[in-house]
C-alpha positions in Angstrom: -1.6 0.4 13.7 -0.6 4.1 13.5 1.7 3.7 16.6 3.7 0.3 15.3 3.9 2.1 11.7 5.7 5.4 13.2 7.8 2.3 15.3 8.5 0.2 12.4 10.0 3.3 10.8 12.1 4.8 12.9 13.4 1.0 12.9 13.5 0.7 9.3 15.4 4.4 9.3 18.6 3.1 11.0 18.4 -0.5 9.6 21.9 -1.6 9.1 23.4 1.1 9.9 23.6 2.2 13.5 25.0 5.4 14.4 28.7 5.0 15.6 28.4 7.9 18.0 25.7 5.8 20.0 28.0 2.4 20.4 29.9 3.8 23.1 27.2 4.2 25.8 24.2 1.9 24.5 23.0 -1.3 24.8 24.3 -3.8 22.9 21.0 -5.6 22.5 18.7 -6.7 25.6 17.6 -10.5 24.1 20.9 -11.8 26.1 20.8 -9.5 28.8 17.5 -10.7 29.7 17.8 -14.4 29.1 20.6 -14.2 31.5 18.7 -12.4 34.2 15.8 -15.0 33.7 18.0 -18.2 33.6 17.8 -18.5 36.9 13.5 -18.4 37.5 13.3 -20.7 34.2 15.8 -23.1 36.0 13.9 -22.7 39.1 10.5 -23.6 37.4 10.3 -27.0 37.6 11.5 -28.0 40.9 10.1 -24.8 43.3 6.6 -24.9 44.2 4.0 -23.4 42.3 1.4 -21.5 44.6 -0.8 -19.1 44.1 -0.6 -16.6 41.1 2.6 -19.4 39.8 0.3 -22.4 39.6 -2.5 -20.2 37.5 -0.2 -19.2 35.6 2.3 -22.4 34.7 1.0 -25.6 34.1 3.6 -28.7 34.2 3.7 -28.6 30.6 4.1 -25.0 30.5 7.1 -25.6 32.4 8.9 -28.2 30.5 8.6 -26.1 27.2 9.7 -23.0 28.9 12.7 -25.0 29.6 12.8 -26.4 26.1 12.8 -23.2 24.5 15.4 -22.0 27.1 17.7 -24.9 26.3 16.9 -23.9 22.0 17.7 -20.3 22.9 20.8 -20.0 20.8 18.7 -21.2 17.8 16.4 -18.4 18.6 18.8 -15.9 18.8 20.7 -16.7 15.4 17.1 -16.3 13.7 16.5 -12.9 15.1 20.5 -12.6 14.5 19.8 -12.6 10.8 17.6 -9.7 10.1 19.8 -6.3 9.8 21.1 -4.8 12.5 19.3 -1.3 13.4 18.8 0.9 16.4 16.3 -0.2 19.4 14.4 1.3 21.9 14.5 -1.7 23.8 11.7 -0.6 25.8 8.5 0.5 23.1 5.1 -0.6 25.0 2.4 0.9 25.1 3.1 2.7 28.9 6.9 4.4 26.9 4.4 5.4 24.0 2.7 8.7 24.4 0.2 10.0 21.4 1.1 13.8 21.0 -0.8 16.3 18.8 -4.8 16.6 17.6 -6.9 15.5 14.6 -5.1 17.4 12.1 -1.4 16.3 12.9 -0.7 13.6 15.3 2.1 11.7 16.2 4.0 9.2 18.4 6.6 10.6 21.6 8.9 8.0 23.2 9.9 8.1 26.8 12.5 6.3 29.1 15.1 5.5 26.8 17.5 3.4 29.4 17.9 0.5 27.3 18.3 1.9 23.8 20.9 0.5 21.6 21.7 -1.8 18.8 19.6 -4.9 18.2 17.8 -6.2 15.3 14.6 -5.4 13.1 11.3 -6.8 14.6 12.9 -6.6 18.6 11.1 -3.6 19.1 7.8 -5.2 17.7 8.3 -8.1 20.0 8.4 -5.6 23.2 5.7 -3.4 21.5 3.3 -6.7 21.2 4.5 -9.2 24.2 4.8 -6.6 27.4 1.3 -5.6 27.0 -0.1 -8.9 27.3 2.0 -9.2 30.2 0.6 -6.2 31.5 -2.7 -6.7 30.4 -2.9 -3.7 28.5 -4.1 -5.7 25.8 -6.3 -8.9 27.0 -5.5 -12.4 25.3 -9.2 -11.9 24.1 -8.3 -9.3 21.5 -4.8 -10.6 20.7 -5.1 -11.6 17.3 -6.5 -8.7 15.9 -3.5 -6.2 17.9 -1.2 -9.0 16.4 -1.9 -9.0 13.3 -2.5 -5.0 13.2 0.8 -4.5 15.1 2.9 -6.5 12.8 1.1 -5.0 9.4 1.8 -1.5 10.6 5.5 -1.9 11.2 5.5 -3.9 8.0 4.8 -0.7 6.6 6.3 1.3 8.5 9.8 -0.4 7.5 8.6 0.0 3.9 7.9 3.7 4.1 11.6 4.1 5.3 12.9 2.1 2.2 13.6 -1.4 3.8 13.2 -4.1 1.4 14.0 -6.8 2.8 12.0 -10.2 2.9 8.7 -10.1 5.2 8.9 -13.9 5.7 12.0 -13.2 7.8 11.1 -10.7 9.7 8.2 -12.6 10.9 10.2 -15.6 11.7 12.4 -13.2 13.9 9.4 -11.2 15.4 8.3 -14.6 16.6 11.7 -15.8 17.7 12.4 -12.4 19.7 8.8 -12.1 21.3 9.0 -16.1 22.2 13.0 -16.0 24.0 11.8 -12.1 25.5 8.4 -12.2 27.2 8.1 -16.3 27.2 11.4 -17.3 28.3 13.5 -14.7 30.0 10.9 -12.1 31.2 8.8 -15.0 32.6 12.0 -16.2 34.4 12.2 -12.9 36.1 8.7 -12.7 37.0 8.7 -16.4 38.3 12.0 -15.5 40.8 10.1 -12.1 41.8 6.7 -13.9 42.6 8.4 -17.1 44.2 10.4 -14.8 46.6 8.4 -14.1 50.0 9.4 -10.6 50.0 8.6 -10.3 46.4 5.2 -12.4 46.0 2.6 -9.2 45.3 5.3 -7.5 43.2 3.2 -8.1 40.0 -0.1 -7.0 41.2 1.6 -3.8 42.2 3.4 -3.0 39.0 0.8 -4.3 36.7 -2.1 -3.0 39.1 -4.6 -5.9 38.7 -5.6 -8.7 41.1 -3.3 -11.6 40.7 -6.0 -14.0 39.8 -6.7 -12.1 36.9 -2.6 -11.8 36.2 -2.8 -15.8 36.6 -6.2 -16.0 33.9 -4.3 -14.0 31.4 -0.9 -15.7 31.8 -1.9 -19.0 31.8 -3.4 -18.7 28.0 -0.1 -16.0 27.0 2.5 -18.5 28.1 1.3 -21.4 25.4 0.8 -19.0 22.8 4.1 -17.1 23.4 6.0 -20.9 23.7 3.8 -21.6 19.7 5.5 -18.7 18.1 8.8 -19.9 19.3 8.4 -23.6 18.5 7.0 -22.6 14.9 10.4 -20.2 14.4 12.5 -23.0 14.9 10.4 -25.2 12.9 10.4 -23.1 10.3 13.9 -21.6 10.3 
């Protein structure tokens, strides 16, 4: 909670208006540059075989709402498009998060800012919740309670940096962002990494867990990533 309070400030601190001096050189938000890089695996999804760590992972119906929501991404987008505009790590889970200080002062150190730049209020939730089930940081077991932790502390964290914006909205775009980013076009990149022969371990050595567990946990992530997408659009 502390972590995605001290996140959802430093969000809620630059919220419509990002620095000039940082437009230059930064990203200019990672949703598209992602979906683009993953077009090609969700493409590939329905018509390459599924072995292995694929077929624990995506069912056929999986598939086709992967695809779905792929083909509904610029619906997506123009819901997280309508919360302000604020600067973005791009890359805040847990592994870029490092707790610094003791009892009596502690506080929250980011590393590997590559990907900063512009994007939108509640993109930097979506990476701060999604990658870590990905990773299996967090296990799908304990998911609701980080969710709904996550998202209360950067509720508040916003607040405490004088956003007052409308909560309903930033949920709807939390879900949008976290359903096109980890769902769609991260699980397209991971699906043309493992489906490569060269490639095919490459999640069990950057995650560092056996694939069948990978498989367990991403088979029950993948419906509940493609829910929060399908209930933005239906309720957008």
């Amino acid at each position: 909670w502390r972590t995605a309070r001290e996140l959802g400030t430093f969000n809620g601190h630059f919220a419509g208006r990002v620095p000039d001096a940082v437009r230059p050189w930064a990203s200019r938000g990672r949703l598209l540059d992602w979906l683009v890089a993953g077009a090609a695996g969700v493409r590939k999804m329905s018509v390459a075989p599924r072995p292995g760590l694929l077929g624990r992972w995506l069912s056929d119906e999986s598939v086709k709402r992967t695809q779905r929501l792929y083909d509904q991404r610029d619906a997506l987008l123009a819901v997280v498009g309508r919360l302000p505009e604020t600067f973005c790590h791009h890359d805040a889970q847990g592994r870029n998060l490092l707790s610094v200080g003791d009892e009596h002062a502690r506080g929250t150190v980011a590393v590997d800012w590559a990907m900063a730049g512009s994007g939108r209020l509640g993109e930097d939730l979506a990476v701060y919740m999604g990658v870590p089930l990905q990773f299996l940081d967090v296990e799908m077991s304990d998911q609701v309670e980080f969710e709904a932790a996550v998202i209360d502390g950067y509720i508040a964290g916003l607040r405490n940096a004088g956003w007052s914006g409308d909560e309903t909205s930033l949920r709807l775009g939390y879900k949008a962002a976290v359903s096109l980013l980890v769902g769609v076009a991260l699980a397209g990149v991971w699906f043309s990494s493992i489906s490569d022969p060269a490639g095919g371990d490459f999640p069990e050595h950057v995650i560092g867990r056996p694939a069948a567990e990978i498989g367990d946990q991403w088979a029950r992530m993948q419906p509940y990533l493609l829910d929060l997408g399908e209930e933005a659009l239906l309720s957008a």
